[in-house]
GUVEX-272114 format. One line per field, with one value per atom (N, C-alpha, C): residue number from 1; x, y, z. Coordinates in Angstrom, 2 decimals. Layout:
REM GUVEX-272114
n	c(NUM,...)
u	c(X,...)
v	c(Y,...)
w	c(Z,...)
This chain:
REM GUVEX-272114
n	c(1,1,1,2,2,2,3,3,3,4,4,4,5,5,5,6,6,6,7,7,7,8,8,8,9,9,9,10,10,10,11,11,11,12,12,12,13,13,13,14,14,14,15,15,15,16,16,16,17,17,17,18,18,18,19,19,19,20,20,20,21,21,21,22,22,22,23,23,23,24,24,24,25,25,25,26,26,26,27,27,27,28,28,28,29,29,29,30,30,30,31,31,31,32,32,32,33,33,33,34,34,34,35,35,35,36,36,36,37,37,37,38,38,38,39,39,39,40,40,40,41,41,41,42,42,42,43,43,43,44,44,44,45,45,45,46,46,46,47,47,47,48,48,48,49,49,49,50,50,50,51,51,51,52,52,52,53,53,53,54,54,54,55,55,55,56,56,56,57,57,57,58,58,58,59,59,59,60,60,60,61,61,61,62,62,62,63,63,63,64,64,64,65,65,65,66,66,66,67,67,67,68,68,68,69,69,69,70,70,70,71,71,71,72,72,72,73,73,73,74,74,74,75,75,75,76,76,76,77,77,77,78,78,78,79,79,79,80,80,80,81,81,81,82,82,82,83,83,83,84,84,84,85,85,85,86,86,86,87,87,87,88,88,88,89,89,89,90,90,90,91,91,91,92,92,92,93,93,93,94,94,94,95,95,95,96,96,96,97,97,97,98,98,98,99,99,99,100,100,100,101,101,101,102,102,102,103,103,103,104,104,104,105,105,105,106,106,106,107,107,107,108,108,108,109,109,109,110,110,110,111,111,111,112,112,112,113,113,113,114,114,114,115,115,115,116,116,116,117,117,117,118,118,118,119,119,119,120,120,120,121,121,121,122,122,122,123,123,123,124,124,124,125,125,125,126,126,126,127,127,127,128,128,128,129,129,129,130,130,130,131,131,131,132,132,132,133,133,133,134,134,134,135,135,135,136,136,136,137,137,137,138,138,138,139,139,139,140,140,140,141,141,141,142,142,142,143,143,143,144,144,144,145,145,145)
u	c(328.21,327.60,326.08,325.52,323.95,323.37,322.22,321.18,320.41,319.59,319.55,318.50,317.46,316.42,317.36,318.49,319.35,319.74,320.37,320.85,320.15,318.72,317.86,317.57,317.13,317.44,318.56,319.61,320.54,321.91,321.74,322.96,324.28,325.22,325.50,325.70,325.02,325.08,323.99,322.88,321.69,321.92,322.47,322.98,322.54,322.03,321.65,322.21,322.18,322.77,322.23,323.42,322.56,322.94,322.26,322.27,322.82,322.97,323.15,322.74,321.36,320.39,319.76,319.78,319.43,319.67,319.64,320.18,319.09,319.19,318.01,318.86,318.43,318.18,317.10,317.74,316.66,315.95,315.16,313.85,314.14,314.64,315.05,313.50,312.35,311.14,310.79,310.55,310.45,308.54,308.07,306.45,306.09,306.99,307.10,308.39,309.18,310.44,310.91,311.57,312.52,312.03,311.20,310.68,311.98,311.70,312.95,312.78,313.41,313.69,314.53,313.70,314.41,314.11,315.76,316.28,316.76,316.01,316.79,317.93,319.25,320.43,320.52,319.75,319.66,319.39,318.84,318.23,316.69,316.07,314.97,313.54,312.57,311.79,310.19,310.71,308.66,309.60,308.67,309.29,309.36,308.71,308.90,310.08,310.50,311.84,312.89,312.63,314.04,314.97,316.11,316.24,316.00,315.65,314.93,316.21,317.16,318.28,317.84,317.27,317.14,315.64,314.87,313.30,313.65,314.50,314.91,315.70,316.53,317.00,316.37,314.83,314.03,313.76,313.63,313.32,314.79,315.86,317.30,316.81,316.80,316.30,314.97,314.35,312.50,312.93,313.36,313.79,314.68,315.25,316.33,315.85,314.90,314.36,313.28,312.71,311.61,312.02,313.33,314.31,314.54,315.20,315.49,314.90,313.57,312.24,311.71,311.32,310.91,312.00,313.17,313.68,313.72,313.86,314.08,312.92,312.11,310.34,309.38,310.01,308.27,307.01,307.48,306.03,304.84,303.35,302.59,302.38,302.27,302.30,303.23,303.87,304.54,304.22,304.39,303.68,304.91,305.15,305.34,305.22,305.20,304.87,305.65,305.39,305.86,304.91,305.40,304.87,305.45,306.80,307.35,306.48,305.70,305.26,306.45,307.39,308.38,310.00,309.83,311.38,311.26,311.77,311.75,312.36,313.28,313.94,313.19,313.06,312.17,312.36,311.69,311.78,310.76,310.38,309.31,310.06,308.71,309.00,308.42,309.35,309.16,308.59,307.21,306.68,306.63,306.90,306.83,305.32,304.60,303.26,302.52,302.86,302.29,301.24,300.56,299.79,300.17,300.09,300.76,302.11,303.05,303.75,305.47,306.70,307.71,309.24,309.57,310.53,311.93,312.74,314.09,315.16,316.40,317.16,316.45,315.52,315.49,313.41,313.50,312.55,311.04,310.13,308.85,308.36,308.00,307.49,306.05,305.25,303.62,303.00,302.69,301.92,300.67,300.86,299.60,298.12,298.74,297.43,297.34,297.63,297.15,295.57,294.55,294.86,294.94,294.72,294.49,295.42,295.45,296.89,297.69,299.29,299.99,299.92,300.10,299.96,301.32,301.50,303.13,303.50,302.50,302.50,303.06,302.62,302.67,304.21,305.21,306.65,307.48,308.52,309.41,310.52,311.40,312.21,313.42,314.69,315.50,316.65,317.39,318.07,319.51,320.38,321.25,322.01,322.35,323.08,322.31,320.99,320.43,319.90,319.82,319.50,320.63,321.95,323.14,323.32,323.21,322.90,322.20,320.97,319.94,320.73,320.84,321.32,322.77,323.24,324.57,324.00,323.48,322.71,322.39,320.76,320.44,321.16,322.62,323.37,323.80,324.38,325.73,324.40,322.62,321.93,321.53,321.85,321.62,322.93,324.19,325.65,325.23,324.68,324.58,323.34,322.13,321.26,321.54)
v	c(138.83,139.58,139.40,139.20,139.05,140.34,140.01,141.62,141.26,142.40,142.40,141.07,140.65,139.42,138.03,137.82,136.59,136.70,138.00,137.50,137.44,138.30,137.50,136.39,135.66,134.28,133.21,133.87,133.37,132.87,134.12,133.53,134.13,133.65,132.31,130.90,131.12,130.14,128.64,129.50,128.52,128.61,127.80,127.85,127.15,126.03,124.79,124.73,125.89,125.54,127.05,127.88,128.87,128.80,129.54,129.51,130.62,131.05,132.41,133.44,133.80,134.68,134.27,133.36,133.06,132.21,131.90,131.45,130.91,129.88,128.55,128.35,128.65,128.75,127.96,127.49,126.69,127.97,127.89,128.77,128.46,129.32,128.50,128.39,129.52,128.51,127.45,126.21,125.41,125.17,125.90,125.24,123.96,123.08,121.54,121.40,120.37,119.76,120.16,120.81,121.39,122.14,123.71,124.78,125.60,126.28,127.12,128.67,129.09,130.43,131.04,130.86,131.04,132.83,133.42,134.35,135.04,136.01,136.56,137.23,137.24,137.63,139.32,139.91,141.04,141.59,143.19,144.10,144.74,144.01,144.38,143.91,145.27,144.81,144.18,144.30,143.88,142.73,141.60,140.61,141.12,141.74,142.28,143.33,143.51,144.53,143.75,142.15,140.89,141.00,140.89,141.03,139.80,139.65,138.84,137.24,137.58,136.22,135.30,136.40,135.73,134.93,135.23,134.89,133.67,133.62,131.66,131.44,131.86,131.27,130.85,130.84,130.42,129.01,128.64,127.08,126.49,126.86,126.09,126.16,127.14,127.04,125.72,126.17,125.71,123.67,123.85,122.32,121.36,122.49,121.49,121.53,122.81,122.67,121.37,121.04,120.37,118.56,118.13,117.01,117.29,118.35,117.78,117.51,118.12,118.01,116.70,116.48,115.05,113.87,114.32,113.03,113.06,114.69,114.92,114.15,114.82,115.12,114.19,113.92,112.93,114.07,114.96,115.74,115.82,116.01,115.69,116.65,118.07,119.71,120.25,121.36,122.33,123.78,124.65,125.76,126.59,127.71,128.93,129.83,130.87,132.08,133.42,134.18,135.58,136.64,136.66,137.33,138.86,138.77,140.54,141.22,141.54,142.38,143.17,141.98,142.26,142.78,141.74,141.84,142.47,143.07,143.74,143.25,142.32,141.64,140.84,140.79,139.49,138.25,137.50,136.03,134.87,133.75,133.09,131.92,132.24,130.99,129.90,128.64,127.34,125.99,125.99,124.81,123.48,122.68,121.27,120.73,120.78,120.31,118.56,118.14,116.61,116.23,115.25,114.78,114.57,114.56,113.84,114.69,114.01,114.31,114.08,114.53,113.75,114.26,113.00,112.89,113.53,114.29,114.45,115.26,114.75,114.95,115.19,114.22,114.28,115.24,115.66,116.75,115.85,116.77,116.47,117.41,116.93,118.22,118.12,118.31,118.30,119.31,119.67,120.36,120.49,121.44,122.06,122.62,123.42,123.72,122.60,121.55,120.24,120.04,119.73,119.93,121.26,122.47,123.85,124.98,125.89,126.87,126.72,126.92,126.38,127.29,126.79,127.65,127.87,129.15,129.60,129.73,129.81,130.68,129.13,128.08,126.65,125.89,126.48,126.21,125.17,124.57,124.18,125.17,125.93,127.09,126.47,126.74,126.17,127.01,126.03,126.97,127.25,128.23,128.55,127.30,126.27,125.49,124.55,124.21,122.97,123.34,125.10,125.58,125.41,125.66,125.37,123.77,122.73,121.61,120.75,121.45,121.27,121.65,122.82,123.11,122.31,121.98,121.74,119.81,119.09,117.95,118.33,119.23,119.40,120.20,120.87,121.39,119.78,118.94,117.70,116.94,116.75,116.23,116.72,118.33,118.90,118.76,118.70,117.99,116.69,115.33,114.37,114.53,115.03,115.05,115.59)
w	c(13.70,14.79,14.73,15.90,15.75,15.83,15.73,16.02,17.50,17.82,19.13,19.45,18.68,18.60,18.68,17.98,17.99,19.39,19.81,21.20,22.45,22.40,23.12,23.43,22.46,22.52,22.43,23.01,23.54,22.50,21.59,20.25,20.83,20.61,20.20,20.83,22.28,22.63,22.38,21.63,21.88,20.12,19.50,18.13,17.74,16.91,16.33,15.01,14.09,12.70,12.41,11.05,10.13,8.66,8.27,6.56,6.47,5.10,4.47,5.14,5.30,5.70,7.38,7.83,8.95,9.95,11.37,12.63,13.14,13.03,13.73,15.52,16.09,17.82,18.65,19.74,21.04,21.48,21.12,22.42,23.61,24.40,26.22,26.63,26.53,26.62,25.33,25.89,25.59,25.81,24.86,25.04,24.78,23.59,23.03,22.82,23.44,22.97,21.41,21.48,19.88,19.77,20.43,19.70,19.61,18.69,18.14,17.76,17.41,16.85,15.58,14.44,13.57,13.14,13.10,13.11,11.91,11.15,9.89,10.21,9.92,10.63,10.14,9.00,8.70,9.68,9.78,10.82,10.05,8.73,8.71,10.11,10.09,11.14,10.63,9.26,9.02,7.97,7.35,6.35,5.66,4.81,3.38,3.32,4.58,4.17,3.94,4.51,3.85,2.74,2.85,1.01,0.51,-1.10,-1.74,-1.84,-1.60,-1.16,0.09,1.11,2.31,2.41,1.80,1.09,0.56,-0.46,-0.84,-0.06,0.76,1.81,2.94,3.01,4.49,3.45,2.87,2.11,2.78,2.14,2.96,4.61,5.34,6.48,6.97,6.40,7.15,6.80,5.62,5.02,6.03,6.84,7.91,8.90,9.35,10.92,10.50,9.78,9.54,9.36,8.73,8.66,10.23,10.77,12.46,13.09,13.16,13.91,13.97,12.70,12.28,13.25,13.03,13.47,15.22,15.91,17.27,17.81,17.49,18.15,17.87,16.65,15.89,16.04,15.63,15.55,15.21,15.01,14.16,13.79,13.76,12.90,13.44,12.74,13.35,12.69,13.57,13.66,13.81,12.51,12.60,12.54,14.29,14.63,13.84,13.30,12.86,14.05,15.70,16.31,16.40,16.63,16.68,17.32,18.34,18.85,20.58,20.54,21.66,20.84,20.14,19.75,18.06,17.56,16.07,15.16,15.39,14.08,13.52,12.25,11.80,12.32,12.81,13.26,13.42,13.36,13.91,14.85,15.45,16.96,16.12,16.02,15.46,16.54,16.54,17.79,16.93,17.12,16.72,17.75,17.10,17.94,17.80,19.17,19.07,19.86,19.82,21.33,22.63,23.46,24.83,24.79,25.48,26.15,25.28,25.43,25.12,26.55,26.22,27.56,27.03,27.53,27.50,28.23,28.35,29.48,30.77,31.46,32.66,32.90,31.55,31.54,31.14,31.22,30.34,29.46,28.75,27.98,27.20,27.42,26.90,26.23,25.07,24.05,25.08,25.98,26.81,25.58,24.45,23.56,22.39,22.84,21.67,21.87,20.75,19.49,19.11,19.47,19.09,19.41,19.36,19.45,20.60,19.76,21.08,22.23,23.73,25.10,25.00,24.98,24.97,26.48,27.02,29.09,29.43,28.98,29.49,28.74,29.31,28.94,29.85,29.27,30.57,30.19,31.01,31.02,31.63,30.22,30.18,31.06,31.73,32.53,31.36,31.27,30.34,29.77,30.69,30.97,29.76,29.96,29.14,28.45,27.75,26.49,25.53,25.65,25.62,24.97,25.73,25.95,24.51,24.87,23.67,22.38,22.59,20.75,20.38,21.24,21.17,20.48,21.30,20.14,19.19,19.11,17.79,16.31,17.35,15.96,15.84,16.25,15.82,14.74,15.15,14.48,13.11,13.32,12.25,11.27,11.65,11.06,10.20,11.06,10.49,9.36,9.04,8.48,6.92)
């Protein structure tokens, strides 16, 4: 069962892969091709209320978004947000940040705050269908990896 932050962002449909302690998710906004949402599956609201399993469990996590990324995106930084000011479950928004532009399914997608903080307002907004879509590759990539 998720908590109320996983299904905001669209669990279980926008799924990509989880661990022990957490649920790696498509961001349906899409500020850079592969941004994500990684989800502590607990119901603590600040990090330090994590339990200390799920704390070495973000290395199993961060280790595979970072192998998928690399291979999805070709990224050149990636950036994770611990914002919570909307949603209360612990989580960070995962941006894969590059220069220019990258192409997929039909889409574009451009790092609007390259080189400097990402523009979150400056998204392509996934319709359910190709949030769905998305994770549904990057879980089978996250399978092969």
């Amino acid at each position: 069962m998720s908590n109320p932050t996983a299904q905001k962002f669209g669990h279980p449909r926008t799924l990509v892969a989880e661990t022990a302690h957490w649920w790696v998710l498509v961001r349906p906004q899409q500020p850079t091709l592969g941004s994500l949402v990684l989800v502590c599956k607990g119901e603590a609201a600040a990090f330090s209320g994590i339990p200390a399993a799920a704390f070495s469990d973000l290395k199993v996590a961060v280790d595979g978004i970072e192998r998928l990324l690399t291979d999805f995106v070709g990224y050149q930084r990636i950036n994770y947000l611990m914002l919570m000011m909307v949603d209360r479950d612990v989580h960070f928004h995962v941006i894969p940040r590059y220069e220019g532009a990258r192409e997929h399914a039909g889409l574009t997608f451009a790092d609007a705050g390259w080189p400097g903080q990402p523009d979150l307002a400056a998204h392509v907004a996934l319709a359910d269908d190709q949030a769905a879509a998305l994770a549904a590759e990057l879980a089978a990539r996250w399978a092969r990896a």
